[in-house]
C-alpha positions as CSV (number, residue, x, y, z in Angstrom):
1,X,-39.6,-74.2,15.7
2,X,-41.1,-72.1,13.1
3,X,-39.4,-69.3,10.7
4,X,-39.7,-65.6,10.8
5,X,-42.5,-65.0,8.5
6,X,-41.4,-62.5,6.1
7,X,-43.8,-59.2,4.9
8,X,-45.4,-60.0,1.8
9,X,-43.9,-58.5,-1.3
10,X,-45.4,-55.5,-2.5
11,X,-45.5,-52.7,-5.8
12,X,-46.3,-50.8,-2.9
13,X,-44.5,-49.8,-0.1
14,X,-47.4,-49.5,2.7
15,X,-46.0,-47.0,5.8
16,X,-47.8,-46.7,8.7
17,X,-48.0,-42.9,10.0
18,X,-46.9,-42.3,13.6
19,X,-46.9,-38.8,13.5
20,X,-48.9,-36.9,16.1
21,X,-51.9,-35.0,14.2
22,X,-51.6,-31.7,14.7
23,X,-53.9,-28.5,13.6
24,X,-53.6,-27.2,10.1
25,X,-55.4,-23.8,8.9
26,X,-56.3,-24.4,4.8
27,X,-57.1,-21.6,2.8
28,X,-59.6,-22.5,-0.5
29,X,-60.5,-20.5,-2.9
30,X,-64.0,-21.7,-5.0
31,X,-66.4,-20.5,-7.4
32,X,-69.0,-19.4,-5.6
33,X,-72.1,-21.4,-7.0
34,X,-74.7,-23.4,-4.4
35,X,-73.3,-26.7,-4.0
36,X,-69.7,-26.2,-3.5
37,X,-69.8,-26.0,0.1
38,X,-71.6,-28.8,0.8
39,X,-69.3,-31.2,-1.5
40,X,-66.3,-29.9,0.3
41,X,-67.9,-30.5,3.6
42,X,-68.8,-33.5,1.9
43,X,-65.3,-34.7,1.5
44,X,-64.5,-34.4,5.1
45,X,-67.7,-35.9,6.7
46,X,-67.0,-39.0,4.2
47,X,-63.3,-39.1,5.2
48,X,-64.5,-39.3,9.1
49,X,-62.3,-35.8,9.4
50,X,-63.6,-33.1,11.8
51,X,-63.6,-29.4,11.3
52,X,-62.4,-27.3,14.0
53,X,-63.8,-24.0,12.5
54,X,-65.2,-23.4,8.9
55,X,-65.6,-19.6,7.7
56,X,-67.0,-18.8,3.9
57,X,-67.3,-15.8,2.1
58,X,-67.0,-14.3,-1.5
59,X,-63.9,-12.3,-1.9
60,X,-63.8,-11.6,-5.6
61,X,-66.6,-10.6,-7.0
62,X,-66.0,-9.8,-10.3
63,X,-64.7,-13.5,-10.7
64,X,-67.4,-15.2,-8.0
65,X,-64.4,-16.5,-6.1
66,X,-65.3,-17.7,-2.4
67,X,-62.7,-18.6,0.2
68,X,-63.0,-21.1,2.6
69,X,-61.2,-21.4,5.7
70,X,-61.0,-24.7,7.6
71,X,-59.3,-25.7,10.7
72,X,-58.4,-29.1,11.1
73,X,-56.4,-31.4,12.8
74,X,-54.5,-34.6,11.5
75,X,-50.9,-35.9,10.6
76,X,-48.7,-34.4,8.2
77,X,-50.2,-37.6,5.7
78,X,-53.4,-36.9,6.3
79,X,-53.1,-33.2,5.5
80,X,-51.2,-34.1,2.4
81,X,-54.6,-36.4,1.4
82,X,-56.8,-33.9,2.8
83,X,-55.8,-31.1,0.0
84,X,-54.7,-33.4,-2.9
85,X,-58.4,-34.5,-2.5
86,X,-59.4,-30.7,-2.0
87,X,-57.6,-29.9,-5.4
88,X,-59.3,-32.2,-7.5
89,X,-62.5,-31.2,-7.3
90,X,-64.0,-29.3,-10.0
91,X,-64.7,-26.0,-8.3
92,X,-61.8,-26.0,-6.7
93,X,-59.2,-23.2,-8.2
94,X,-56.8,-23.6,-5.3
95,X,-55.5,-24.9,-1.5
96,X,-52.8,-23.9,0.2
97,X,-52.2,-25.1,3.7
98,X,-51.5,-21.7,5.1
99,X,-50.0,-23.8,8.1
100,X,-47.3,-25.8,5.8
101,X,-46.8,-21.9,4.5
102,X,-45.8,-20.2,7.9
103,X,-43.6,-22.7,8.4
104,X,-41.7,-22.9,5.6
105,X,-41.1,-19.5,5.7
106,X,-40.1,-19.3,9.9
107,X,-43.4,-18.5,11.2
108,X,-44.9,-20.5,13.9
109,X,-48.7,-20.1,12.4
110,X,-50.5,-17.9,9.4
111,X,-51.9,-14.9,10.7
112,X,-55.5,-16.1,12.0
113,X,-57.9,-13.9,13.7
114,X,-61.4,-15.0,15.3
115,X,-64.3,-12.4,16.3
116,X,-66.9,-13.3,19.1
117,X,-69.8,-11.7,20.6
118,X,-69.8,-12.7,24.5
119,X,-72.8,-11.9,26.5
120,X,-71.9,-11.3,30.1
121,X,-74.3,-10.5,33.5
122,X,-73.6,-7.5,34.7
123,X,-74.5,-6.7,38.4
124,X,-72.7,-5.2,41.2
125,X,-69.2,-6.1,41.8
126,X,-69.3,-8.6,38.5
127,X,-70.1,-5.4,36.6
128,X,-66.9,-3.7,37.5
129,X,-64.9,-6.6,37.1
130,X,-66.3,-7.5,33.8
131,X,-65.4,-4.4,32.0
132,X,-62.1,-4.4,34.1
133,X,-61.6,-7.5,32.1
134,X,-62.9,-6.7,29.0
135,X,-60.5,-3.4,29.0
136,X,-57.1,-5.5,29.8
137,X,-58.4,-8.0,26.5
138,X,-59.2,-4.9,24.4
139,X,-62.9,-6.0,24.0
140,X,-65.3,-3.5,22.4
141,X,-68.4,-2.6,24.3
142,X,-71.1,-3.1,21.6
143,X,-74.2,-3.1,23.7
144,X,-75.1,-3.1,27.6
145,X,-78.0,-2.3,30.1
146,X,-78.5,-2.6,33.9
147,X,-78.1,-6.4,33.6
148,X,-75.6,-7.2,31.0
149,X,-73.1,-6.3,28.3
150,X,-72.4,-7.6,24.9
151,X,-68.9,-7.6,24.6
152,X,-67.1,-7.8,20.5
153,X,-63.4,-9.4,20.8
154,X,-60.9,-10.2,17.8
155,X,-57.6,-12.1,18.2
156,X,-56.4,-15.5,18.1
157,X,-58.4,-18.8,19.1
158,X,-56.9,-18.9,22.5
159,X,-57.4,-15.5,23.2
160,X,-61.4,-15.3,22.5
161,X,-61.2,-19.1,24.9
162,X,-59.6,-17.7,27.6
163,X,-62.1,-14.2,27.8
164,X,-64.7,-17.0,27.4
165,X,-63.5,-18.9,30.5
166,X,-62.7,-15.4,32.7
167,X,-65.8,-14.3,31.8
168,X,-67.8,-17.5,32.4
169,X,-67.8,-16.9,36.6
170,X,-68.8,-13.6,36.1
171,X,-72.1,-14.5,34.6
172,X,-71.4,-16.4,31.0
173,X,-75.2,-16.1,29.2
174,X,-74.3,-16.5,25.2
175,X,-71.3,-16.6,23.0
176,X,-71.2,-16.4,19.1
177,X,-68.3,-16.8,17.3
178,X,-67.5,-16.3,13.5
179,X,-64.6,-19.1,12.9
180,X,-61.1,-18.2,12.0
181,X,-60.0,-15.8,9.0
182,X,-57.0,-16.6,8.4
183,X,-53.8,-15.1,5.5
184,X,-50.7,-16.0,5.1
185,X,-47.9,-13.6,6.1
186,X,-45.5,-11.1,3.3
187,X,-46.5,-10.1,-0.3
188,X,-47.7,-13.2,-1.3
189,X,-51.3,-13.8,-2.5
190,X,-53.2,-17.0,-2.6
């Protein structure tokens, strides 16, 4: 009969992370210089993380500040990694996991809005029952002929999915979508 092998001892205590991953919304604010973007894309490609959604633009212009938001999904650990890693590269002024933030303070997410541009057919009785549609999802008309309409729509994720999917047996033809903006909620600045 053989003993119990015991764990090898250790400086480090290696856990193993069951939690579920889940999505996170990060906030990162840049100097805005070619380069930076790909080098924090860079860090998540090499990691073997995905991006959900990735939206980039300069905010302060005076200071040449960008802000990237990223969408992403992994465990609490992984998030943890993900912007310790984030914060030590050079460009890098500052990450905050607007998701972490919500919470903390009783919120179930940041306040994250998406816009699209849907393209739809529009004929007959689709035609009526597009714009039917479009009215009860407060989507802007922004162009439309004899054939189609090109509708705008801003709200959450979910929201811009499921006009995609009502619309999509009407006549679907082309949807662009900008990524999520996302801010995190009270007085508080990044």
């Amino acid at each position: 009969m053989s003993e119990p092998q015991e764990e090898p001892a250790s400086a480090y205590f290696i856990t193993r992370d069951t939690a579920a991953p889940e999505v996170h919304t990060l906030a990162v604010l840049v100097d805005n210089e070619p380069g930076v973007l790909a080098r924090v894309i860079g860090l998540f490609s090499g990691r073997g993380y995905n991006i959900e959604s990735l939206t980039v633009s300069e905010t302060e212009h005076e200071k040449h500040l960008s802000r990237i938001t990223i969408v992403t999904r992994g465990t609490p650990q992984v998030m943890e990694q993900i912007r310790t890693q984030l914060e030590r590269m050079v460009p890098v002024h500052r990450v905050d996991d607007l998701t972490v933030i919500a919470r903390e303070e009783g919120y179930e997410k940041p306040l994250e809005r998406e816009l699209a541009l849907i393209k739809v057919r529009g004929a007959g009785e689709n035609r009526l029952e597009a714009l039917r549609l479009a009215d009860a999802f407060k989507a802007n008309v922004i162009d439309a002929n004899v054939d189609h309409f090109v509708f705008e729509l801003t709200g959450r994720t979910n929201k811009v999915e499921q006009f995609i999917a009502i619309m999509a047996p009407l006549g679907l033809i082309e949807v662009c979508r900008t990524g999520v903006a996302a801010m995190r909620r009270g007085r508080e600045a990044m």
